[in-house]
DRENGUZA-97773 format. One record per residue (C-alpha): x, y negated, z negated; residue in three letters; residue number from 0. Coordinates in steps of 0.25 Angstrom, whole numbers. Each point is the difference from the previous one (the first is absolute). Layout:
N
      X      Y      Z    r    k
      X      Y      Z  ALA  NUM
...
***
This chain:
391
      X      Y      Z    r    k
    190    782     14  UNK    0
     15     -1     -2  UNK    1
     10      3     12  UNK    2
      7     12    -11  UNK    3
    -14      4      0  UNK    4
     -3      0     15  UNK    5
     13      7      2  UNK    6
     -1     10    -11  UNK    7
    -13      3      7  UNK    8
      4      1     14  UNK    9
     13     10     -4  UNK   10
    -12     10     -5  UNK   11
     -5     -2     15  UNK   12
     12      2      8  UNK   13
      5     11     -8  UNK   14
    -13      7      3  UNK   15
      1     -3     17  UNK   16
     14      3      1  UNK   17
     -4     13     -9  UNK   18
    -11      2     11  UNK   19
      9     -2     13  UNK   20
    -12    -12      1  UNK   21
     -7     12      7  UNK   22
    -15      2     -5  UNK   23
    -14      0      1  UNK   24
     -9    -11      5  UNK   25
    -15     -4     -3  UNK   26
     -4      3     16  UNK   27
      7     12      2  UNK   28
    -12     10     -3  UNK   29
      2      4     16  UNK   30
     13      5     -2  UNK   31
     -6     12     -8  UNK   32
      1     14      5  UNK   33
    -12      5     -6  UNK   34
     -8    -11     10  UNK   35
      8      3     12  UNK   36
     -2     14      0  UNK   37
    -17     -3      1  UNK   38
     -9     -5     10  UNK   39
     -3    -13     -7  UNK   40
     15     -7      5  UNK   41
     -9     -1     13  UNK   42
    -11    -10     -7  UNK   43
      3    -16     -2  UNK   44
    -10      1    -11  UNK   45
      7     13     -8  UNK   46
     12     -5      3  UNK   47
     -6    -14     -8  UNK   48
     -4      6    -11  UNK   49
     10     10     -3  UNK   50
     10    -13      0  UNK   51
     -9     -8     -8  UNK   52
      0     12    -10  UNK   53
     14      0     -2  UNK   54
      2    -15     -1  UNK   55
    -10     -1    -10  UNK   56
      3     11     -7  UNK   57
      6     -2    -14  UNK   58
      4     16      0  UNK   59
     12      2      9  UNK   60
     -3     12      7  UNK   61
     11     -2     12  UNK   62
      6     14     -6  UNK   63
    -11      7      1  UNK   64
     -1     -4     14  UNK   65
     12      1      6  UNK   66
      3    -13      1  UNK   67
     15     -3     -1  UNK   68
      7    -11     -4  UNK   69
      7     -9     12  UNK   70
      7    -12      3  UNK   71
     -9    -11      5  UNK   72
      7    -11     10  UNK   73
     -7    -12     -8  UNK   74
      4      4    -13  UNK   75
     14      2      4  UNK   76
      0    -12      7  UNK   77
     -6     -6    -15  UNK   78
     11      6     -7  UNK   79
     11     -4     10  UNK   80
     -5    -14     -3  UNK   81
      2      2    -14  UNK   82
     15      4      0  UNK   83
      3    -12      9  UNK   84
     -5     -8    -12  UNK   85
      7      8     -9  UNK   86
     13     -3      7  UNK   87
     -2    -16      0  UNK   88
     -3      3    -14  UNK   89
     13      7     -3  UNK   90
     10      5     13  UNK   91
      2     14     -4  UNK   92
      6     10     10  UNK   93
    -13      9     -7  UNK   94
    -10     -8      6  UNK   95
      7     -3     14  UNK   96
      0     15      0  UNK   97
    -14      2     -2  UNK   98
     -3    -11     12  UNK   99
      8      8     10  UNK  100
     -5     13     -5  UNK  101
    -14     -6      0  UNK  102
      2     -7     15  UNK  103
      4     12      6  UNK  104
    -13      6     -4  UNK  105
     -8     -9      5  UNK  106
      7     -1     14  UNK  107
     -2     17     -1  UNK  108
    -14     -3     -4  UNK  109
     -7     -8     14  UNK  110
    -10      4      9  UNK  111
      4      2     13  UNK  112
     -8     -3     13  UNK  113
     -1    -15     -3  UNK  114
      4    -13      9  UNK  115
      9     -2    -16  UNK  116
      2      4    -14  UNK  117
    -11      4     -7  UNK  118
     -4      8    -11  UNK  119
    -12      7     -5  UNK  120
     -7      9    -12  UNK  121
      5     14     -3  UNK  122
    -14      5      1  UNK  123
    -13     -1      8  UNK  124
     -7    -11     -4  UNK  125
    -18     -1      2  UNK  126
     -4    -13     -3  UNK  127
    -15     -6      2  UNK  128
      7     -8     13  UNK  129
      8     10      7  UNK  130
      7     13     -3  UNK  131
     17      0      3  UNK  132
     10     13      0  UNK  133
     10      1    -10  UNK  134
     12     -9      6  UNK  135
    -10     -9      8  UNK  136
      8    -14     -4  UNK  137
     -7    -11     -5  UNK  138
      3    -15      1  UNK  139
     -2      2    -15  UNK  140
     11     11     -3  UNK  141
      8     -6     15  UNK  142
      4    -13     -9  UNK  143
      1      3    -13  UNK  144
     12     10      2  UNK  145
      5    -10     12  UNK  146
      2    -11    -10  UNK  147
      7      8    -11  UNK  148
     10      4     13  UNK  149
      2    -15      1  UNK  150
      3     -1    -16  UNK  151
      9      9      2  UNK  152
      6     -5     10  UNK  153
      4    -12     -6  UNK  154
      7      8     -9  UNK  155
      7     10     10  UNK  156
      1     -8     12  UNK  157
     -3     13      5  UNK  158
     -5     -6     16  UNK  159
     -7     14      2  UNK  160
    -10     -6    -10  UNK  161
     -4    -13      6  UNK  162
     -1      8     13  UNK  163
    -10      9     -5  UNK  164
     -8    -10     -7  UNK  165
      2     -9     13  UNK  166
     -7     12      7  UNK  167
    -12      0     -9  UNK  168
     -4    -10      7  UNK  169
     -1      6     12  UNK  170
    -10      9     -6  UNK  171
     -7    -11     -6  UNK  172
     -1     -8     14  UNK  173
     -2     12      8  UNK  174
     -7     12     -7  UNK  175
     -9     -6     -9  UNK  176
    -16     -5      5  UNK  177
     -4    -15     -1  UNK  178
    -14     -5     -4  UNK  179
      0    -16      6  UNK  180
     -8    -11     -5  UNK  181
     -6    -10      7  UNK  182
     12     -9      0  UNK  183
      9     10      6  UNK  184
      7      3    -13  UNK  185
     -1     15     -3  UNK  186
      2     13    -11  UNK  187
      9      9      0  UNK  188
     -7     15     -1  UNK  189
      3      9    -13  UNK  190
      6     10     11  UNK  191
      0      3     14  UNK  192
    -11      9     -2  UNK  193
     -9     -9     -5  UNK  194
     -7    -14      3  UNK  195
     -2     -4    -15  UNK  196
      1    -14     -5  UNK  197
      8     -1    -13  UNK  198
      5    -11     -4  UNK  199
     12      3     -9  UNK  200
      5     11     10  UNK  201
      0     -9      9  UNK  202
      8    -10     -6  UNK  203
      9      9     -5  UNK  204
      2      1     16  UNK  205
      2    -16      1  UNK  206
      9      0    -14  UNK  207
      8     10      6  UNK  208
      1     -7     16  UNK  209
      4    -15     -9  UNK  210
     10      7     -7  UNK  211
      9      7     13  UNK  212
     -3    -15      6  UNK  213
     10     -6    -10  UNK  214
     10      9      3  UNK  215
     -2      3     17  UNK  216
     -4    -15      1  UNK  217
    -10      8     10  UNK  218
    -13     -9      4  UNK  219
    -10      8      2  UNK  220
      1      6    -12  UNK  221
     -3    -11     -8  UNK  222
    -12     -5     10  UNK  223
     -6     14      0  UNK  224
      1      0    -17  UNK  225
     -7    -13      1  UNK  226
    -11      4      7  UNK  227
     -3     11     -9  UNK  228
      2    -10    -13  UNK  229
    -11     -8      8  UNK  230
    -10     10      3  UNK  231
      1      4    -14  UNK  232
      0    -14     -7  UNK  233
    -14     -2      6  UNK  234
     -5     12     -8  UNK  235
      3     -6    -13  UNK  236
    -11     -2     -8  UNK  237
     -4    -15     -7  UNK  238
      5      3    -13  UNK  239
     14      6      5  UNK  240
     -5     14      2  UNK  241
      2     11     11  UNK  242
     -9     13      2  UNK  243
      8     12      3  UNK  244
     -4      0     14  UNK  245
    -11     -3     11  UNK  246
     -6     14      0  UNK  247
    -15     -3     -9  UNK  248
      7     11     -8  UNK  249
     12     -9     -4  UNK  250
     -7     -9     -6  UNK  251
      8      1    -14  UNK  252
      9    -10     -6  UNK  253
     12      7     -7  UNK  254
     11     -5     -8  UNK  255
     14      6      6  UNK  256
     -7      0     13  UNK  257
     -2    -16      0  UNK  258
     16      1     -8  UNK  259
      3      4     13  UNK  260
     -7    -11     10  UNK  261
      7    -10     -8  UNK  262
     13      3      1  UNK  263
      1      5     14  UNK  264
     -4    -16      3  UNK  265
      6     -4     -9  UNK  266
     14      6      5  UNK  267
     -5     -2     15  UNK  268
      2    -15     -4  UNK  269
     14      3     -5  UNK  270
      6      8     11  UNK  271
     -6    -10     11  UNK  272
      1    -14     -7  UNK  273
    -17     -1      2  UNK  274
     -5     -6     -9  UNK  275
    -14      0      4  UNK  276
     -7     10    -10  UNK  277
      5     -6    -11  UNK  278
    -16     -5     -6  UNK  279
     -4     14      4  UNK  280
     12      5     -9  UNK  281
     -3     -8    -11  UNK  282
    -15      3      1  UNK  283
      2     15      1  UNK  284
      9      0    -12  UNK  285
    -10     -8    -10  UNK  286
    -12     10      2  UNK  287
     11     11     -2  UNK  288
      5     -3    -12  UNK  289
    -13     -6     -5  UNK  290
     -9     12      5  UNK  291
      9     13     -2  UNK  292
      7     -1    -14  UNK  293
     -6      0    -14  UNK  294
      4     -8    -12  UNK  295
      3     14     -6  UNK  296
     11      4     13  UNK  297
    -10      9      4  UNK  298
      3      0     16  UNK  299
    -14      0      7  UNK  300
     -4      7     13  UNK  301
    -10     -6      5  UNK  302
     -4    -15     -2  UNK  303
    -14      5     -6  UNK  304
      7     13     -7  UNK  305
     10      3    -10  UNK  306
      0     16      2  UNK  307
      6      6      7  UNK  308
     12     -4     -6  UNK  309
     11      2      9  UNK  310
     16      0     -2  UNK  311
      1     -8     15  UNK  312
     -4    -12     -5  UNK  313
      8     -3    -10  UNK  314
     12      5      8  UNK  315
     -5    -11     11  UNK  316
     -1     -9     -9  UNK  317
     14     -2     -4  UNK  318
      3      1     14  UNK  319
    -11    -10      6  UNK  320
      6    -10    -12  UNK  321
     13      2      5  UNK  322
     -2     -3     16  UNK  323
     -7    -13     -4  UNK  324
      9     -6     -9  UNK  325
    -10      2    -11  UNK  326
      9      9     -9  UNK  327
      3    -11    -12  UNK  328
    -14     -7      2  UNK  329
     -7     11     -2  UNK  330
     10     10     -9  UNK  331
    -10      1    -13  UNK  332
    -11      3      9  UNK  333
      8     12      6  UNK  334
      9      3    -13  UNK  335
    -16      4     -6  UNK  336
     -3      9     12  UNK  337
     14      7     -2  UNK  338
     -2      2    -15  UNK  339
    -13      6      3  UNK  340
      3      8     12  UNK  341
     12      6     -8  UNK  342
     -7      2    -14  UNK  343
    -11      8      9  UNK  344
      2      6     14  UNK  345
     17      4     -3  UNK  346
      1     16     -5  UNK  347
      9      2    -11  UNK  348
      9      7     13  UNK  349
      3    -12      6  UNK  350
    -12      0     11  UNK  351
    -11     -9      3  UNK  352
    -15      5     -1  UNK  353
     -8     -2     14  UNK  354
    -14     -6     -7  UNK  355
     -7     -3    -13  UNK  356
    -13      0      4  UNK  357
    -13     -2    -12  UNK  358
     -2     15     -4  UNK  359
     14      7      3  UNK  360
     14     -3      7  UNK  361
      7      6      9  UNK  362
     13      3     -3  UNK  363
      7      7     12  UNK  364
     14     -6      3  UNK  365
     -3     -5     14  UNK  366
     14     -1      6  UNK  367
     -4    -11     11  UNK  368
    -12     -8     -6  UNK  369
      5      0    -13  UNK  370
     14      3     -2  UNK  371
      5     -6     11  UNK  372
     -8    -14     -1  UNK  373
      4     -2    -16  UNK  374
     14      4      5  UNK  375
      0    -12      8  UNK  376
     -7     -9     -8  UNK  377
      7      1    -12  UNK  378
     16     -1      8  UNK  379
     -7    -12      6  UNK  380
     -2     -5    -14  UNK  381
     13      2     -4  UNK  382
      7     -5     11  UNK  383
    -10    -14     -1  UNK  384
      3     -1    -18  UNK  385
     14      4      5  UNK  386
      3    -10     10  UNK  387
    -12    -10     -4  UNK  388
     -2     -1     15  UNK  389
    -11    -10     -1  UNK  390
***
């Protein structure tokens, strides 16, 4: 994979968000229909369930049908704001400052309000096996991903608006969200505040987030809560460097972006708070992930005993996962094979990424947050890294 080809690539891509207003569909947002509001079966967790299930898996998009609208999601805009601030260290165009404002505005439009902080949520009700959350309910999940693309932008703005709002993030993170504590005191953050889940990359995500406003507030405590968090979740890691999902006997999965995501929350906990502690579980943690979830072909695994389903986030995480560790160079063939595959097999000739290849069938619904939003990042942060060769 060549950078003109990688850029090439990626202009299909953003001419096709920028076309959508990067408003659109999502693979959970079956609840939004107006065809299962207007029936009884809203009321039932297991309707509910399935009717979500249906729609995910669905390689037929029958979102018109349904009256299900296309809508801005929070996390995906927070995604693509994140790619424009790497567009602009890649080339300081007035176009690309313009988008981040634009782009920044939204998102402080977009909170949910109610909270001890910042936060943001899904823009549709969301039934899981675990627990069921309103549409706008924030998650630690959506909370930081939209928080830290505020503190890109900041760097670029020096907009102190920014900073403040990710600064209040926290807040939510410290005050809203549940804890689950070990035996050693050390604790989980919830996946929201109406749940008592125990997932580990939502809540690292919480401690990647709490580091990362430590380097700039120089505020103790953050840095001692993140820990705490890093701690609980270090103890879950497995022998051979991998993490289940979660606790829950139903988490019990080991997935590729998923365990992209464990490592470079620690890894980047370590950068903003000078601990270098986790640095074995790093290290650990990254050899069974690019040992376990990649194939000689490029094929991007999801599961470590599974191939399909074949989903565009793990690719996306990858380059980005290689990027946080410093692993961009070392491991560039490995990656430049999973972007030539990714792009010769799940980009539409319109520019947009499919959402799953699975053995029988694909589906090829242009997901605005899960897909779009997540190549958009990846491939900016790829430029940006052969750009400036930041390893």
């Amino acid at each position: 994979m060549k950078y003109a080809e990688v850029k090439e690539q990626f202009t299909a891509l953003q001419a096709y968000v920028e076309g959508q207003n990067y408003a659109g569909w999502d693979p959970y947002d079956g609840l939004n229909s107006k065809l299962f509001q207007a029936t009884p079966l809203r009321h039932s967790r297991l309707a509910r369930l399935a009717w979500i299930q249906f729609f995910k898996r669905s390689p037929v998009n029958l979102r018109p049908l349904t009256g299900i609208k296309k809508e801005y999601n929070p996390k995906g805009l927070g995604l693509f704001l994140a790619g424009y601030c790497n567009l602009y260290h890649c080339e300081p165009r007035q176009e690309y400052r313009d988008r981040i404002d634009t782009l920044s505005s939204k998102l402080l439009e977009l909170q949910s309000t109610g909270y001890s902080g910042a936060c943001w949520g899904y823009n549709f009700d969301w039934q899981a096996r675990a627990f069921f959350q309103p549409k706008n309910t924030p998650t630690v999940v959506g909370s930081t991903f939209v928080a830290n693309a505020l503190l890109d932008a900041y760097a670029i703005t020096g907009n102190p608006q920014l900073l403040t709002t990710a600064r209040s993030t926290c807040d939510f993170i410290l005050k809203d969200l549940n804890r689950t504590y070990d035996e050693q005191g050390d604790f989980a953050f919830s996946y929201s505040p109406m749940d008592k889940s125990v997932v580990f990359n939502a809540s690292l995500l919480g401690s990647r987030l709490l580091a990362r406003v430590y380097s700039y507030t120089k505020e103790e405590h953050l840095a001692a809560e993140a820990k705490r968090s890093v701690n609980f979740c270090c103890r879950f890691q497995k022998e051979d460097g991998s993490w289940g999902y979660g606790t829950l006997p139903f988490h019990q999965w080991i997935d590729n972006f998923h365990t992209g995501y464990n490592l470079e929350c620690i890894e980047e906990y370590g950068k903003y708070t000078g601990d270098t502690v986790y640095r074995e579980h790093v290290e650990k943690g990254f050899r069974y992930y690019i040992n376990t979830f990649f194939t000689p072909e490029g094929i991007p695994k999801y599961y470590s005993n599974s191939i399909y389903p074949i989903d565009v986030h793990a690719p996306a995480q990858m380059v980005i996962t290689l990027a946080r560790l410093g692993k961009f160079n070392e491991q560039k063939q490995v990656m430049d094979n999973v972007l030539d595959w990714t792009i010769g097999h799940m980009q539409s000739p319109r520019g947009y990424f499919y959402y799953q290849v699975n053995k029988y069938f694909s589906s090829r619904i242009p997901y605005i947050r899960w897909a779009q939003s997540w190549m958009f990042y990846a491939l900016t942060t790829y430029r940006k890294f052969e750009t400036h060769d930041t390893n």
